[in-house]
C-alpha positions in Angstrom: -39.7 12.6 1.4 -37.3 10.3 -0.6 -36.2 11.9 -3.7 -36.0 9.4 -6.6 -33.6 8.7 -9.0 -34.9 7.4 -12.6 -33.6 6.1 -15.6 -35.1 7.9 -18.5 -35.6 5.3 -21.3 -35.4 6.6 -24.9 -39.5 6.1 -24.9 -40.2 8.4 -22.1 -38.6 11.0 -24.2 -39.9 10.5 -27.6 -43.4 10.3 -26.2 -42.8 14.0 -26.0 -43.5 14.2 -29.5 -45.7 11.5 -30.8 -48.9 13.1 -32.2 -50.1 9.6 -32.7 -50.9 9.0 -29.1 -52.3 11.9 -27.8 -53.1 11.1 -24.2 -49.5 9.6 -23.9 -48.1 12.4 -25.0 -50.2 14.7 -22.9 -49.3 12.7 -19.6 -45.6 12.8 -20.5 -45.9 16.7 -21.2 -46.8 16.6 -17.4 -44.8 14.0 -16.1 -42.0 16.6 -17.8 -42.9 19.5 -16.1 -41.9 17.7 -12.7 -38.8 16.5 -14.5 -38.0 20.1 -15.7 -38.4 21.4 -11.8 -36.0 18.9 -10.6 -38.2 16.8 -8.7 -36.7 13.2 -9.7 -32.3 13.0 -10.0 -32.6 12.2 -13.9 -30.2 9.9 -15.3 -29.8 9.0 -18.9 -27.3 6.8 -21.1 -25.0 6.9 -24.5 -27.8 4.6 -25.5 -30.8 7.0 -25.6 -28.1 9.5 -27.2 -27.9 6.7 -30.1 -31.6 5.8 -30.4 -32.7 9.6 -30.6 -30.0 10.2 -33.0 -31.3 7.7 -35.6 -34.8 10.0 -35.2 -35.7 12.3 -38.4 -34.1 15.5 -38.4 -37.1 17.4 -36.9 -37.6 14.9 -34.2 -34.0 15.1 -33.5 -34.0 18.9 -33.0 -37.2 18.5 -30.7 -36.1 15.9 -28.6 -32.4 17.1 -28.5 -34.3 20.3 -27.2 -36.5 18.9 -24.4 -33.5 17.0 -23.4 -31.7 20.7 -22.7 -34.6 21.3 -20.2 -33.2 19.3 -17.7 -30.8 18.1 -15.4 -29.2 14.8 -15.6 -26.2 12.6 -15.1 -25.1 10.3 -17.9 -24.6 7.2 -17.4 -21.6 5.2 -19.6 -22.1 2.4 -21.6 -19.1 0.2 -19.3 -17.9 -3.7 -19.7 -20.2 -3.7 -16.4 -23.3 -2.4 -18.0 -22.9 -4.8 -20.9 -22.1 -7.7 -18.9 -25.0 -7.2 -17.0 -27.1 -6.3 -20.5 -26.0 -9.8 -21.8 -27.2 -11.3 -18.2 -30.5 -9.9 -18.8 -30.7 -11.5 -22.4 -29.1 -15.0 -21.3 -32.4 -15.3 -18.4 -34.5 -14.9 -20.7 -35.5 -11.4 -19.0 -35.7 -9.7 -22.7 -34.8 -11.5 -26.3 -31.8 -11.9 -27.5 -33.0 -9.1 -30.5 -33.6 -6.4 -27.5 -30.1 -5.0 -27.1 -30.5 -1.6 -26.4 -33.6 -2.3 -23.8 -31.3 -4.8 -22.0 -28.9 -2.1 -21.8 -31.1 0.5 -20.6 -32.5 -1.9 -17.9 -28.2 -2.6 -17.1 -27.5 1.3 -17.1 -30.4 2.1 -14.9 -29.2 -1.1 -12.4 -25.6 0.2 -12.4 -26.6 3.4 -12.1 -28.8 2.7 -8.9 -31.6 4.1 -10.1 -34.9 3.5 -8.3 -36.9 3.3 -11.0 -36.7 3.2 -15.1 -39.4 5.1 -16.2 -40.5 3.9 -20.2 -43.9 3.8 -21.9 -42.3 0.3 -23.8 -44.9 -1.8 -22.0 -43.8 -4.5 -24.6 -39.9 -5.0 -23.2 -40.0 -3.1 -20.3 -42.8 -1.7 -18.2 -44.5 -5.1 -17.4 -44.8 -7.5 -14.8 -43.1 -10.5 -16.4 -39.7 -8.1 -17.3 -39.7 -6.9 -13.5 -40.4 -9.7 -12.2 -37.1 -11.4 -14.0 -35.2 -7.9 -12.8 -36.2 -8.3 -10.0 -34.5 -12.0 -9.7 -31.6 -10.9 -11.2 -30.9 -8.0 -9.1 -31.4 -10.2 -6.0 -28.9 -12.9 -7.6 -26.3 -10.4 -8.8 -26.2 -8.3 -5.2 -27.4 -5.1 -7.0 -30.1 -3.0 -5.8 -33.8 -3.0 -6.7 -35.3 -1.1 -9.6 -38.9 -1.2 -10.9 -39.6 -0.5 -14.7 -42.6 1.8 -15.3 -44.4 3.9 -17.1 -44.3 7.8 -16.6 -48.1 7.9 -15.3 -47.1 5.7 -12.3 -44.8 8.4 -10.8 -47.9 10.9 -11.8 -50.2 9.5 -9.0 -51.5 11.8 -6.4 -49.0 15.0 -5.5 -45.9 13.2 -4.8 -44.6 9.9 -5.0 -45.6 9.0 -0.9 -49.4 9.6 -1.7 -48.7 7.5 -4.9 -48.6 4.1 -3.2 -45.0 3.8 -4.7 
């Protein structure tokens, strides 16, 4: 069985804490436990760092904890990933206000992750922004990601009985 390598967006993580959504937050308390056991190579970037760090001090401390649990790689905010980030913006992919999603979409390409894993179903877990990733990856010779939410890497036992 492939073993897959994600992109955590700053999302996936914060839904750790967010008492407002219960159910989300139950589903990534699991979807954390198979993170935590090392069944996915986690990669993160400088810019989840920076959008954690503008969290309120007790979120901060939580989320700085959970983030201890694991393993991952970071990946660097290059000229590469921000090229790419701006090439994501100029399509039309994301708007111009989205930045920091366009760079963790570029971070996750760059980093050849096979998936980014976010519960922003606005920006980046939907059809219409994986469908334009999808075009660009083609176009720019990178390969393939999808953008998803954590439940989609939850189906079945492992990722093969998922339909992934």
């Amino acid at each position: 069985m492939k073993r897959y390598k994600i992109y955590l967006d700053t999302s996936t993580i914060s839904y750790l804490d967010q008492t407002d959504s219960p159910e989300k937050m139950a589903e990534t308390h699991m979807f954390w436990e198979r993170v935590k056991v090392g069944e996915f190579d986690v990669y993160l970037s400088e810019v989840v760092f920076d959008e954690i760090s503008d969290c309120s001090d007790k979120k901060l401390d939580i989320l700085t904890s959970k983030i201890t649990e694991i393993e991952y790689k970071k990946i660097p905010i290059t000229n590469e990933v921000i090229s790419l980030a701006r090439k994501i913006i100029a399509n039309g992919i994301l708007p111009k206000k989205s930045v920091d999603d366009s760079q963790h979409i570029a971070a996750a390409i760059i980093g050849e992750c096979d998936y980014l894993v976010s519960w922003n179903m606005k920006h980046l877990a939907n059809v219409r922004t994986n469908d334009g990733v999808r075009e660009l990856t083609v176009n720019e010779n990178y390969n393939d990601i999808s953008l998803i939410p954590p439940s989609m890497l939850m189906r079945g036992g492992n990722a093969d009985e998922s339909g992934i």
